[in-house]
C-alpha positions as CSV (number, residue, x, y, z in Angstrom):
1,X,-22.0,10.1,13.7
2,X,-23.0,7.7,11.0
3,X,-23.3,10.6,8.2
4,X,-20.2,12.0,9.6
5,X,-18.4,8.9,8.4
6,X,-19.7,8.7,5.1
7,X,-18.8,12.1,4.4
8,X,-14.8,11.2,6.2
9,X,-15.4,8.6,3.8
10,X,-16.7,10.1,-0.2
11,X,-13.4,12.8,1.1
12,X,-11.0,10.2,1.4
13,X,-11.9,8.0,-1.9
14,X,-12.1,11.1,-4.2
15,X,-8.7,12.2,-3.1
16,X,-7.3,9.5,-2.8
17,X,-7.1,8.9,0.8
18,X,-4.0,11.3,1.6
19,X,-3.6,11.9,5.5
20,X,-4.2,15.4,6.8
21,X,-0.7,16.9,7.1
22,X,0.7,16.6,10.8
23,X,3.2,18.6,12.8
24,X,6.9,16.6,12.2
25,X,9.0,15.1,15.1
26,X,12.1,17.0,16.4
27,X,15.5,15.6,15.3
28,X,17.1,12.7,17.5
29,X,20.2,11.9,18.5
30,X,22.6,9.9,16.0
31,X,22.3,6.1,16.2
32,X,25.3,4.8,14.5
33,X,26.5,1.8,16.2
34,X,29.3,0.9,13.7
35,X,32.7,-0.2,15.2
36,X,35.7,1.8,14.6
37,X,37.0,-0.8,12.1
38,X,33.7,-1.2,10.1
39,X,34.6,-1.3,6.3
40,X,33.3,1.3,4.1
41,X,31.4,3.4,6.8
42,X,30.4,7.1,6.9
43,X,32.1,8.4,9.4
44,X,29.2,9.3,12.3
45,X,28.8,10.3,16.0
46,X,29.4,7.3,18.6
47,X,26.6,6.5,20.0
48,X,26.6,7.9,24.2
49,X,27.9,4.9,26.6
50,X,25.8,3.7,28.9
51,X,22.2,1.6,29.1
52,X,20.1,1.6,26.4
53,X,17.7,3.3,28.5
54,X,19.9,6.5,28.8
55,X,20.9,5.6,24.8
56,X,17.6,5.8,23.1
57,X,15.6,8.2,25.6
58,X,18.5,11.2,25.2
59,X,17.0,14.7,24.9
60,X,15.5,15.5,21.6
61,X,17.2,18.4,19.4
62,X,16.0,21.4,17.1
63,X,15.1,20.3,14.5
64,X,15.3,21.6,10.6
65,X,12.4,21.6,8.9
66,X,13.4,19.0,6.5
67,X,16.0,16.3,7.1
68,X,17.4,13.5,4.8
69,X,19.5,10.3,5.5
70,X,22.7,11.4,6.5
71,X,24.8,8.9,4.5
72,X,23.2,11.5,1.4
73,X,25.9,14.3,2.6
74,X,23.3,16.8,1.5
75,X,24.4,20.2,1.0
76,X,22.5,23.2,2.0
77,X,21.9,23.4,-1.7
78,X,21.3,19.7,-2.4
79,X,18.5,19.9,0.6
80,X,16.6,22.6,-1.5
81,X,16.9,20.7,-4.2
82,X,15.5,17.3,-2.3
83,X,12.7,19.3,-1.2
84,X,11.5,20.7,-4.5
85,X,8.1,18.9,-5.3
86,X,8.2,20.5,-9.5
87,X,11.9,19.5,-10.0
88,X,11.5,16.1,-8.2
89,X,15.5,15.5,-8.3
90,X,16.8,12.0,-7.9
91,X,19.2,12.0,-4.7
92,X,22.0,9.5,-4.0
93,X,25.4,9.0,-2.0
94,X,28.2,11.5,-3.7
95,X,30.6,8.7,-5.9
96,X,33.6,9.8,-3.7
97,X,35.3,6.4,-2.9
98,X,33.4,5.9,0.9
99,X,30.6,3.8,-0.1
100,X,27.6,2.5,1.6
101,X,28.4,-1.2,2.8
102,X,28.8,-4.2,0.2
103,X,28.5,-1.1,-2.5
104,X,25.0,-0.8,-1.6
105,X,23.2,1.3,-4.4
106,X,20.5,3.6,-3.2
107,X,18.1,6.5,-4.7
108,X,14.9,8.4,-3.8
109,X,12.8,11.0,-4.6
110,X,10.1,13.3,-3.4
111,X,6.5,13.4,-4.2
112,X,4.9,15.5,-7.0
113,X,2.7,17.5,-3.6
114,X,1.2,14.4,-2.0
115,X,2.5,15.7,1.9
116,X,4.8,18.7,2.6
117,X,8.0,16.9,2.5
118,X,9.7,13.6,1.5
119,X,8.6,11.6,4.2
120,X,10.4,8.2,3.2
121,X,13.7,8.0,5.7
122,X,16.0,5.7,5.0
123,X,19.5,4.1,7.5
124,X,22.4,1.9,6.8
125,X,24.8,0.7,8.8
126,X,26.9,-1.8,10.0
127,X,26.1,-2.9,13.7
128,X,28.1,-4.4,16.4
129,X,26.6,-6.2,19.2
130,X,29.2,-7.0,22.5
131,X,28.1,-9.8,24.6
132,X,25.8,-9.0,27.8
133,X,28.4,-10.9,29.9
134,X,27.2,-12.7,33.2
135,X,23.7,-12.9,31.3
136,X,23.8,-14.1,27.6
137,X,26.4,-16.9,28.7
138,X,25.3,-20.4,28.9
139,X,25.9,-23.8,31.4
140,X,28.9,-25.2,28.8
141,X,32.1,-24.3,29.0
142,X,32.7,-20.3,28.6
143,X,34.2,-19.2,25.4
144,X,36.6,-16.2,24.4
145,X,34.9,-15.4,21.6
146,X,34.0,-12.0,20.2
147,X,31.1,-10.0,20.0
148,X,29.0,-10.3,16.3
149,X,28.6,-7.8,13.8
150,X,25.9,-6.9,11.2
151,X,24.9,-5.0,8.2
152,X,21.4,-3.3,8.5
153,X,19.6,-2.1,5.8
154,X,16.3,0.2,6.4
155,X,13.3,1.8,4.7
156,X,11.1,3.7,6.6
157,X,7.6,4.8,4.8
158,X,6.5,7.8,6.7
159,X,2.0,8.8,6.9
160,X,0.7,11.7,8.8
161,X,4.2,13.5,8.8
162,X,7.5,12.2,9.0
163,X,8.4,11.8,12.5
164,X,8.0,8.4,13.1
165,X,10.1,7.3,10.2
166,X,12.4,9.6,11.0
167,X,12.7,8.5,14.5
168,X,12.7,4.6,13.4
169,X,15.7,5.5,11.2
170,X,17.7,6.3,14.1
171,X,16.9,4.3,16.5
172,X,15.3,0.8,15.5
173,X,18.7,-0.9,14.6
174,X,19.8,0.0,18.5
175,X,16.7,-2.0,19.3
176,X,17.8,-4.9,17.1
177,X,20.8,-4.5,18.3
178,X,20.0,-4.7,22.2
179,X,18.1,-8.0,21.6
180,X,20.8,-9.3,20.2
181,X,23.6,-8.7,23.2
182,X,22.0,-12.2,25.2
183,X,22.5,-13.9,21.6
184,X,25.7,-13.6,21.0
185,X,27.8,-17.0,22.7
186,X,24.4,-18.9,21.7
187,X,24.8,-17.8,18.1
188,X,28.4,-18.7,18.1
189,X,27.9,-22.3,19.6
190,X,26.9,-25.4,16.8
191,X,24.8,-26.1,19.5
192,X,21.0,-26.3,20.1
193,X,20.1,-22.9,22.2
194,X,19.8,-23.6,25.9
195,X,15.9,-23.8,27.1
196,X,16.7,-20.8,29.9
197,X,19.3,-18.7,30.8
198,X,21.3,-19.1,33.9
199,X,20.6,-17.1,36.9
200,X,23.2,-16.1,39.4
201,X,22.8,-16.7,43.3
202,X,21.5,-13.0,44.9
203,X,19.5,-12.2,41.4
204,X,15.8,-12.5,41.2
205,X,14.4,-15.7,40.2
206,X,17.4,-17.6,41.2
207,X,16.6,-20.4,43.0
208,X,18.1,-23.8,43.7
209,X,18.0,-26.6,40.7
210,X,18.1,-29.3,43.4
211,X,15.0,-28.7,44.7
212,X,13.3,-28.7,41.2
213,X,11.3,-31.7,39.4
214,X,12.6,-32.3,36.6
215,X,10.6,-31.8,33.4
216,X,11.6,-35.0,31.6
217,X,9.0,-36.7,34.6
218,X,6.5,-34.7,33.2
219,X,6.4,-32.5,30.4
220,X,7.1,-33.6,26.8
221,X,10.6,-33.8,25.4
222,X,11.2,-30.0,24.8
223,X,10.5,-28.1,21.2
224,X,14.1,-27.5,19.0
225,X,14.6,-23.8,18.5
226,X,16.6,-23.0,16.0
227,X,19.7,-20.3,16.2
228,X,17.7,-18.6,13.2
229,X,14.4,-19.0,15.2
230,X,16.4,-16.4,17.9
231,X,17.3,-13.8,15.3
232,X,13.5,-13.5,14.2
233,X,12.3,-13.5,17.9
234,X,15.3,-10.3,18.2
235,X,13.9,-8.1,15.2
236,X,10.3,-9.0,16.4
237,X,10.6,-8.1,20.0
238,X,13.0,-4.8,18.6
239,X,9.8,-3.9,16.5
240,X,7.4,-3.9,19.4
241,X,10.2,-2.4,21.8
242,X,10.6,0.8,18.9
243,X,7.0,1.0,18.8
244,X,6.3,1.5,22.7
245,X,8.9,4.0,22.6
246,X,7.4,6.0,20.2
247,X,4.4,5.5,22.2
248,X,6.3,7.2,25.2
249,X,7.7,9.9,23.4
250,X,5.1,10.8,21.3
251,X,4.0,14.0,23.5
252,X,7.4,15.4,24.2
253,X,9.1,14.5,20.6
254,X,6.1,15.1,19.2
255,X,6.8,12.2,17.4
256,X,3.4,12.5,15.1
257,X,1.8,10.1,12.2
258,X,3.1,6.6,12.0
259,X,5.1,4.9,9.2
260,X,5.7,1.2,7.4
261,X,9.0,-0.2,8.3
262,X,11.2,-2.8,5.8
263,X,14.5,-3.7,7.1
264,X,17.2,-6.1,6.2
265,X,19.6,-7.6,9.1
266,X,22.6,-9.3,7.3
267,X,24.0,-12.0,10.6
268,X,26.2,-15.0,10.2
269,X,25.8,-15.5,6.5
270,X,21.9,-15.2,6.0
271,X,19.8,-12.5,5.3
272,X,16.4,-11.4,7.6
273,X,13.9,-9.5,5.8
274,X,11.3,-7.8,8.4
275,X,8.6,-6.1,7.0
276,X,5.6,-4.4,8.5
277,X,3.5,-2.3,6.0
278,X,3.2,-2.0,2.0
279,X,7.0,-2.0,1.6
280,X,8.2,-4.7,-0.4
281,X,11.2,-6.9,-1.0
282,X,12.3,-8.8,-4.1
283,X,15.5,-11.0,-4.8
284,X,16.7,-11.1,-8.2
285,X,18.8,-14.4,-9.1
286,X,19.9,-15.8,-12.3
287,X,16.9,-13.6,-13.6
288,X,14.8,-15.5,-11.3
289,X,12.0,-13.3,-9.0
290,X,12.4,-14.7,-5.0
291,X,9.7,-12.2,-3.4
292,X,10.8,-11.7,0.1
293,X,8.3,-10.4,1.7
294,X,4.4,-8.8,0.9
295,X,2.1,-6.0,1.2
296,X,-0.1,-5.7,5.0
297,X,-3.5,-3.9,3.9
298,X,-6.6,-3.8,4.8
299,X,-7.3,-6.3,2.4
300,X,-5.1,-8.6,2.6
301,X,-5.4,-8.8,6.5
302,X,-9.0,-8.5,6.3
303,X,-9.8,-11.8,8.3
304,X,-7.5,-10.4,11.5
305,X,-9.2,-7.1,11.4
306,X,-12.8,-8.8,11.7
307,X,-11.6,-11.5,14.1
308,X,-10.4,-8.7,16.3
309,X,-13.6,-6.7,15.7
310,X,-15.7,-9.8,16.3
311,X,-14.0,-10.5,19.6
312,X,-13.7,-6.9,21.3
313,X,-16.6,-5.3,19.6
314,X,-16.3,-2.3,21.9
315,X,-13.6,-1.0,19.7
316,X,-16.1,-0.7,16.6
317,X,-18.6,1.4,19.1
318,X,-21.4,2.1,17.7
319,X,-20.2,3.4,14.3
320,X,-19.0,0.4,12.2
321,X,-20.1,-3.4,11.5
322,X,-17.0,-6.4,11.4
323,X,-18.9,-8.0,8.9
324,X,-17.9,-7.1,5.2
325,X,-20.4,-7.0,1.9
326,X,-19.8,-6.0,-1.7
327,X,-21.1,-2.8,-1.1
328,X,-22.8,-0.6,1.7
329,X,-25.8,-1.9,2.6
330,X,-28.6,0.4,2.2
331,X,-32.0,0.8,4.5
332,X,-34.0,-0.3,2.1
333,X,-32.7,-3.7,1.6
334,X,-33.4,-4.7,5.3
335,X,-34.9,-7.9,5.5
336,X,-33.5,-9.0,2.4
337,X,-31.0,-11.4,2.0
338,X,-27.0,-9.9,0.6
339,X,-23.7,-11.5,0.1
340,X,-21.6,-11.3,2.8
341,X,-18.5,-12.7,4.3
342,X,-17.4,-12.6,8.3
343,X,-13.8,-13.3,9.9
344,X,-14.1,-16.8,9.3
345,X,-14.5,-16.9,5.6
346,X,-13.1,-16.4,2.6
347,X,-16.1,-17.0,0.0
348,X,-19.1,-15.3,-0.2
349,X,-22.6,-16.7,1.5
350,X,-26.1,-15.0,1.8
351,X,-27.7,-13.5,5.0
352,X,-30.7,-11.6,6.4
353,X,-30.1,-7.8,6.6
354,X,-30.8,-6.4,9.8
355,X,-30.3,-2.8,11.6
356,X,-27.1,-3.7,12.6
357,X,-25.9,-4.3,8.9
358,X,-26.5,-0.3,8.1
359,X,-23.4,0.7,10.3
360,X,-20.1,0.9,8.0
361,X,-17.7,-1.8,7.1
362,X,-14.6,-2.5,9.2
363,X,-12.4,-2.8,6.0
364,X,-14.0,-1.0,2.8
365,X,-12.5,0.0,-0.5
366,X,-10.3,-1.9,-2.7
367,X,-6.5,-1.8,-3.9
368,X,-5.2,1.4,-2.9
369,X,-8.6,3.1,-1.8
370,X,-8.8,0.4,0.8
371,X,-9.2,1.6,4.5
372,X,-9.3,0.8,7.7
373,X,-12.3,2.3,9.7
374,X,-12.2,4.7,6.8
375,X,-9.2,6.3,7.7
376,X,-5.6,4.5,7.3
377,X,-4.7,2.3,4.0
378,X,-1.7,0.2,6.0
379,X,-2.3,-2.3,9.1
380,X,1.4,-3.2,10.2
381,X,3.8,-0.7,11.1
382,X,5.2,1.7,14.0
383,X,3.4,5.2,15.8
384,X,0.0,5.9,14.7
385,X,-0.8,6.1,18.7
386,X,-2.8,9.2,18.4
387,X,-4.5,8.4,15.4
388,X,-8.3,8.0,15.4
389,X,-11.8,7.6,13.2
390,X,-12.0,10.6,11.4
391,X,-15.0,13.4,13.5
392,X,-14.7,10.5,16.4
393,X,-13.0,9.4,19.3
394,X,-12.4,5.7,18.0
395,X,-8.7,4.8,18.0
396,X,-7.4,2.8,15.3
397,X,-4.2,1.5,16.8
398,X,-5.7,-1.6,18.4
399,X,-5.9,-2.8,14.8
400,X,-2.6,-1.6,13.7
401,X,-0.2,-4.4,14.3
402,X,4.0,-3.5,15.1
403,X,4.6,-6.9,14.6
404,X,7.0,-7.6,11.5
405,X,6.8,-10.6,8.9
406,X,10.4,-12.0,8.9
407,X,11.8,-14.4,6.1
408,X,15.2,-15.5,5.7
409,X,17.5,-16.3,3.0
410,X,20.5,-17.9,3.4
411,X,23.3,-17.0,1.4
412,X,25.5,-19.7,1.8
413,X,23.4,-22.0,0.1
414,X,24.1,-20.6,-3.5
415,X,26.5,-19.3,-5.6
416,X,25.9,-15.9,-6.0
417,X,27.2,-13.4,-9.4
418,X,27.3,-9.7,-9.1
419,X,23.9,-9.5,-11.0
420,X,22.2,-11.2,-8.8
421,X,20.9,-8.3,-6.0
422,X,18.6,-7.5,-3.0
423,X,15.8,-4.8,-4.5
424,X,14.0,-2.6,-1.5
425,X,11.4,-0.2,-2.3
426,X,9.0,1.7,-0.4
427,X,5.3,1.8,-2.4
428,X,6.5,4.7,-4.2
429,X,8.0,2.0,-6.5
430,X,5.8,-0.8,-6.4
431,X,2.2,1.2,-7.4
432,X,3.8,1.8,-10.3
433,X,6.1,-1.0,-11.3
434,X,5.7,-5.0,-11.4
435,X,8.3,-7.6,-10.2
436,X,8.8,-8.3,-13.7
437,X,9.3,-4.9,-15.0
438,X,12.3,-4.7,-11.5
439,X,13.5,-7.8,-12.8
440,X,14.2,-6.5,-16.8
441,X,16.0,-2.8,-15.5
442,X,18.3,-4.5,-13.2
443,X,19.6,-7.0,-16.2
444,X,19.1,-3.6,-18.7
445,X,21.6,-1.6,-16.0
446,X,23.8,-4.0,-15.1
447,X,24.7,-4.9,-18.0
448,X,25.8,-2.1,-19.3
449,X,28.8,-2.0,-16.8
450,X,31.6,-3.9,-15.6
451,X,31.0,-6.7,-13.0
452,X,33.8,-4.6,-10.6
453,X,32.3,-1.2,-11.2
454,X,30.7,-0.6,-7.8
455,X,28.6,2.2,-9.2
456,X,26.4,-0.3,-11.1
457,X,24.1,-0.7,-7.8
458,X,23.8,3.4,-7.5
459,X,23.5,3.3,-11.2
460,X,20.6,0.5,-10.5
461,X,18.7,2.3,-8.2
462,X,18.7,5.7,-9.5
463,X,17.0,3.9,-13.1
464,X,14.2,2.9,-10.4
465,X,13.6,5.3,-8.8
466,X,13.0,7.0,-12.4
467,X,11.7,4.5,-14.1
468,X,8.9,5.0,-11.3
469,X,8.9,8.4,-11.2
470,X,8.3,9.0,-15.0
471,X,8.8,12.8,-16.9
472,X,7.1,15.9,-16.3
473,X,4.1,16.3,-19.0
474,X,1.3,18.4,-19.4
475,X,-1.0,16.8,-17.3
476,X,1.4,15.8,-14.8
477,X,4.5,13.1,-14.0
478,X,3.8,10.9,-17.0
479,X,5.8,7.1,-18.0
480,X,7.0,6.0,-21.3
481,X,3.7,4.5,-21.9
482,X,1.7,7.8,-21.1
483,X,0.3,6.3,-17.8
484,X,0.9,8.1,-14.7
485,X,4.2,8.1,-12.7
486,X,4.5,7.3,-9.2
487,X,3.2,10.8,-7.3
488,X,4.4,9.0,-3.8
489,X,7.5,9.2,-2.2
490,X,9.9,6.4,-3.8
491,X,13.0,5.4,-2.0
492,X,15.0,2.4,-3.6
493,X,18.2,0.3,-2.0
494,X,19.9,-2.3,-3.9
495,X,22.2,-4.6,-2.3
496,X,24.7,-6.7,-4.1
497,X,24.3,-10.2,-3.1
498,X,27.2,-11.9,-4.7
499,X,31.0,-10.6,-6.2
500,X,34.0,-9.3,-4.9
501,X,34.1,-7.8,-1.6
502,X,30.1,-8.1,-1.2
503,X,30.2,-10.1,2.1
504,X,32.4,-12.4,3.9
């Protein structure tokens, strides 16, 4: 088993570590939640009344064999030209007056042959969440108020085959937005969020608040929660929830491969920026770089892995070692003494080698050869539920974490100019291009148009997504300074975060 590894292994580092090529999910239904009076919104099937059960488990479509956002309006035509892997065309929205929300710009492009299609998806919509009356309302006085709306931006990075991107795209704002339905009084109300939600008499749990001690006799004074503190909880618990679906589905949607998900939930004047993969997120203000969120890799969530190796070492069988040295430890240094660090540490210290030592590394590689039980490059995201050590039956998901990374910017706080914008890329983008580099095209584009010309953000994205993808050369997609272009997948939104009409 051991020399079926290393072989998995000298594979994966001399090309590169691109994932066998998997069967792709079947189409799912439409999830557009926008309200009839949503501003600038592309017109899109209602989503089916009823629970959210019946909503997100509907029967699963034919398929095409290759499928693009649908806020694209992709001809026939335009869909051959997506999918050409020598032509490598830039897509974005048609400039026909009906405009993603706040002008959003946005642009992608295939890979140069990495996987059979683009499998980057990509959603944007604007949401609205109606009360869950008789259980999101609170002790105080009952209020008339409405339901809440918000913009959702998403970026779905796609390993394996495209399905579970695909199926994230349409359904994970549903998710987000089911969360939210007990939120919305409590989000409304200057108040501190109630500790529990009321029960009604004849529901389970309900019981009589007479015949309860009160906690002041014996607990603590109770922890503040913030109203932003509930919107984080929401996305978190909608990532886990779109995650156990796929889980569910995975045999009859054949919902195959995995994928890194970075989405943006725009809600009562601040932003949330969930990420869970390599994904990243950058604000540009005033010329100033506000990173919003960072790259999950093996290496950067080494100490997790190992913990969780170290604790349950029955998912490392008998094949791999929690512990971590600066190279594979060979038989004829047992007994000697080799740096090594365990989950606990972050420098290096000495020990003994011993038999154990041989198996391989948890986490090996580095930068973007880095892997997981030799086999995945990412450890946050949704799917990878079948996915397993390479010639083994070890799974990999138990170290795979759903779970997002939330941070929050409030927009309120500062006084925003249409330069200053919201930059979302997939890894397509970021391999190739620093923060810095971001940071000088988006003062280069914008400047060259009028502050009211909503085109500038398209206009934005598209010099990305090329600026990434570089020219075609003799010996392959080449940039300005003769080092290789971006051969991944790039998708690229950029959203406006100040100017007329961005956001109210």
């Amino acid at each position: 088993m051991l020399n079926r590894v290393r072989s998995a292994v000298a594979h994966l580092v001399s090309s590169g570590g691109s994932p066998t090529q998997r069967p792709k999910s079947p189409d799912l239904p439409n999830a557009t939640s926008t309200p009839p009076a949503a501003p600038e919104m592309p017109k899109s099937p209602p989503a089916r009344p009823g629970s959210v059960v019946g909503a997100l488990q509907k029967t699963a479509e034919t398929r095409a064999s290759f499928s693009r956002p649908t806020f694209l309006q992709l001809s026939p035509g335009g869909l051959r030209r997506a999918d050409d892997h020598a032509g490598r065309a830039v897509q974005s929205p048609p400039d026909t007056g009906r405009r993603l929300p706040w002008s959003t710009g946005y642009a992608e492009v295939i890979n140069a042959g990495k996987s059979r299609h683009n499998e980057d998806q990509a959603c944007c919509e604007v949401v609205y969440v109606e009360s869950r009356r008789g259980v999101s309302g609170t002790s105080r006085e009952p209020t008339q108020r409405q339901g809440l709306c918000f913009h959702y931006w998403g970026l779905f990075d796609g390993h394996a085959g495209g399905g579970a991107a695909e199926m994230a795209s349409r359904l994970l704002h549903r998710h987000i937005r089911e969360q939210l339905k007990d939120l919305v009084e409590i989000l409304q109300d200057p108040l501190p969020p109630p500790l529990c939600l009321p029960s009604t008499p004849g529901t389970p749990g309900f019981s009589d608040p007479s015949h309860l001690v009160s906690p002041q006799s014996c607990w603590s004074p109770q922890k503040e929660v913030t109203h932003e503190s509930l919107v984080v909880g929401a996305i978190e618990n909608a990532f886990q929830l779109m995650d156990e679906q796929m889980a569910r589905e995975r045999r009859g949607h054949q919902v195959e491969g995995g994928c890194c998900a970075l989405v943006v939930v725009y809600l009562l004047g601040k932003m949330y920026v969930a990420n869970a993969g390599d994904s990243r997120a950058i604000i540009i203000r005033n010329g100033e770089i506000i990173p919003m969120s960072r790259e999950f890799t093996p290496e950067t969530e080494r100490q997790r892995l190992q913990l969780l190796g170290f604790l349950k070492p029955e998912l490392l069988g008998s094949e791999f070692t929690h512990l971590e040295f600066p190279r594979r430890v060979q038989p004829k240094e047992l007994g000697q003494r080799m740096l090594y660090r365990d989950q606990n540490m972050t420098g290096w210290a000495y020990k003994k080698i011993e038999l154990e030592d041989l198996r391989f590394p948890l986490v090996c590689g580095e930068g973007k050869k880095a892997r997981v039980m030799a086999t995945i490059g990412v450890t946050r995201g949704l799917g990878d539920h079948n996915l397993k050590v390479c010639s083994s039956t070890l799974p990999i998901k138990p170290f795979l974490s759903c779970f997002p990374e939330v941070r929050v910017y409030d927009l309120t706080e500062y006084e925003h100019c249409p330069d200053d914008v919201l930059v979302l890329g997939t890894d397509g983008l970021w391999d190739v291009t620093s923060d810095c580099e971001v940071a000088a095209t988006v003062d280069k584009v914008l400047s060259a148009h009028e502050p009211n010309d909503p085109s500038r953000y398209t206009a934005l994205a598209q010099a990305l997504v090329l600026g990434a993808r570089g020219i075609p050369r003799d010996r392959g997609w080449r940039l300005p300074n003769n080092k290789l272009g971006s051969g991944d997948d790039i998708s690229v939104f950029v959203i406006p975060l100040g100017g007329p009409g961005s956001y109210s």
